[in-house]
C-alpha positions, 0 to 999 in steps of 0.5 A: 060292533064289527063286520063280518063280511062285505060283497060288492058287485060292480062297485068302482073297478070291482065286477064282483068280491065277496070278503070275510073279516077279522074282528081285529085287523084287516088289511088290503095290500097291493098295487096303487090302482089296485081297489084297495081303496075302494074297498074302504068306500064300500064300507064308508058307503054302508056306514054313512050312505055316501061316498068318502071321495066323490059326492056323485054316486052314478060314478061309483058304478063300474065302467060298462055295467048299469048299478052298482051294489054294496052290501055288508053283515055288521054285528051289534049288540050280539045281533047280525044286520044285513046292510044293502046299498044299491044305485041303478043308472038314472034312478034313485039310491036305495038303502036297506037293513035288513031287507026293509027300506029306509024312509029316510037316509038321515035316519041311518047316520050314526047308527054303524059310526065309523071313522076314515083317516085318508091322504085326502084329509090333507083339504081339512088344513089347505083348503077353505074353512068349509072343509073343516066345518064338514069335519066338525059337522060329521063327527056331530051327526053321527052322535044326534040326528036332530043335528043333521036336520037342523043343518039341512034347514039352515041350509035351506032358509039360507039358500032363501035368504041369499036367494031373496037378496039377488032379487032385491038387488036385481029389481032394487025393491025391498021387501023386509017382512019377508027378510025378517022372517028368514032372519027369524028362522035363520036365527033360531036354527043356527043357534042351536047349531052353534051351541052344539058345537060349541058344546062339541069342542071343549072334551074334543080338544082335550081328547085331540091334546091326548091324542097328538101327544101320545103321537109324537112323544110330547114333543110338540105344543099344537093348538085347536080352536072352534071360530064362529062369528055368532060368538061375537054377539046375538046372530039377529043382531050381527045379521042386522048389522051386515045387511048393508053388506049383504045387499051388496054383495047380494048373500049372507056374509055372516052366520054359522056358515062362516065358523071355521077351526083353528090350527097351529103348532108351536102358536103359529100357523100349521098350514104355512109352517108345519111340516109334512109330517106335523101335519100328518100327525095333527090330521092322524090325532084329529081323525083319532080324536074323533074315534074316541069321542064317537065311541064315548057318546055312542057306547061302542066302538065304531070302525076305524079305516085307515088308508095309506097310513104310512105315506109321510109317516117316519118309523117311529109314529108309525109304529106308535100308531099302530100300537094305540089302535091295535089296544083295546081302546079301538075296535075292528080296523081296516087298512091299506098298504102297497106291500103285504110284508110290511103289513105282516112285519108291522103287527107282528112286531107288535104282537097283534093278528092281521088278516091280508087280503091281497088285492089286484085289478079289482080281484081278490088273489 
């Protein structure tokens, strides 16, 4: 699977671009601000129907302008597909291929899989446990759509369940029929979450070890761990147990919701004793890791986008990075850079092709 061509029309600080890409390497040079980001997201909007940076879709159309449009030639299994994305201020997003409409955006995840390694992946390890589960979250939904379903209704019973203890706890009457049932339905669904993933992280450790090794040359012993309350015990059991909590602090404290992953470097915590560039290389082979694991329950290769790569990144795993995504293991790739030698330098000492598309004030030069 490769693109081969993207137009976006008053998309971020774009009025209009139309590009034609390499099967291989593709990279956007130029200055900070220019849209060489940008052009990423449009690709990130194609793939998965959202934004990588910012949730709120009307903010992605240009300043002054009323919709924008994203739109997009992918190449699958020897057949073109055309994919259309577009937003009108105040009315609902549409998402099309091939010109037909989709009933459902969730329908589209996980059929272009693509992966983004960005500076903004730094959250994964400084902040909260919400950000790392959206990290396992997505891997998984773009490999089984009954996943992301069922994470949309757990999500959905558990907004209940905490809405139903406000209640109780503002009217101090209890109404325990209906608390078991959401028991029931929260019970039921997060345990297959919970199985998928566990099932998720065993091979992705292996493949991460692989990755992160290669990286930095083996000299380094880092850990991944997958943490979920629900392995502690049954989940109707636990949520038993921390109901009194729960009526106090009026939501659910215990559950799927609550699973987090571990990282560390050396047996101690990556967040508070690794270095810029151990993190930045924990989040490369993490990013890298999810690649291959995507290409393996998919069968093909998914995008692979990659934005100011080089920010933190010493010589030498740059260059190593650049030579295990440039191998045949990875497919069409897309990068930004602020200097158009540097791209050309980089992959011609290493013998590959890159196509540069040089990029100011949201126009192609």
């Amino acid at each position: 699977m490769w693109v081969k061509e993207l137009t976006v029309i008053q998309f971020k600080n774009y009025e209009e671009a139309s590009l034609t890409f390499a099967p291989g390497v593709n990279a956007f040079t130029g200055d900070n601000g220019a849209g060489k980001t940008n052009l990423l997201d449009a690709l990130h909007y194609l793939s998965l129907c959202k934004s990588y940076f910012n949730p709120i879709d009307s903010q992605q159309i240009r300043q002054g302008a009323d919709f924008f449009v994203v739109q997009g030639v992918f190449e699958k299994e020897g057949q073109d597909d055309l994919l259309a994305c577009s937003l009108k201020r105040n009315q609902k997003k549409q998402f099309k291929r091939n010109k037909k409409d989709y009933q459902r955006l969730a329908d589209h995840i996980g059929a272009y899989p693509l992966v983004m390694i960005s500076p903004n992946d730094a959250l994964i390890i400084s902040e909260g446990s919400e950000e790392r589960r959206k990290f396992i979250d997505n891997v998984i939904s773009q490999t089984d759509n009954q996943y992301l379903d069922d994470l949309i209704r757990y999500n959905k019973y558990l907004q209940s369940r905490n809405t139903l203890l406000k209640q109780q706890a503002q009217t101090r009457t209890y109404d325990d029929v209906l608390l078991s049932i959401y028991d029931e339905q929260l019970c039921e669904v997060g345990e297959k979450i919970y199985q998928k993933r566990k099932a998720f992280i065993a091979p992705f450790i292996a493949i991460f070890n692989k990755h992160y090794q290669y990286l930095t040359g083996n000299h380094e012993t880092v850990g991944l761990s997958y943490e979920s309350p629900v392995s502690q015990g049954s989940f109707k059991e636990l949520l038993a147990a921390a109901l009194p909590k729960d009526r106090i602090l009026e939501r659910t404290t215990v559950g799927i919701h609550k699973d987090d992953l571990s990282f560390s470097i050396h047996d101690l915590s990556l967040k508070k004793f690794g270095s810029q560039g151990q993190q930045k290389s924990f989040l490369i082979a993490l990013k890298l890791a999810q690649y291959s694991f995507l290409c393996m329950e998919k069968g093909f290769k998914p995008l692979l986008l990659l934005d100011d790569i080089f920010d933190k990144l010493d010589d030498k795993r740059t260059r190593k990075l650049m030579q295990m995504v440039s191998e045949d293991d990875f497919g069409q790739i897309f990068i930004t850079d602020t200097s158009a030698k540097r791209m050309r330098q980089v992959f011609e000492e290493i013998a590959v092709p890159v196509r540069v598309f040089e990029i100011a004030d949201g126009q192609l030069l």
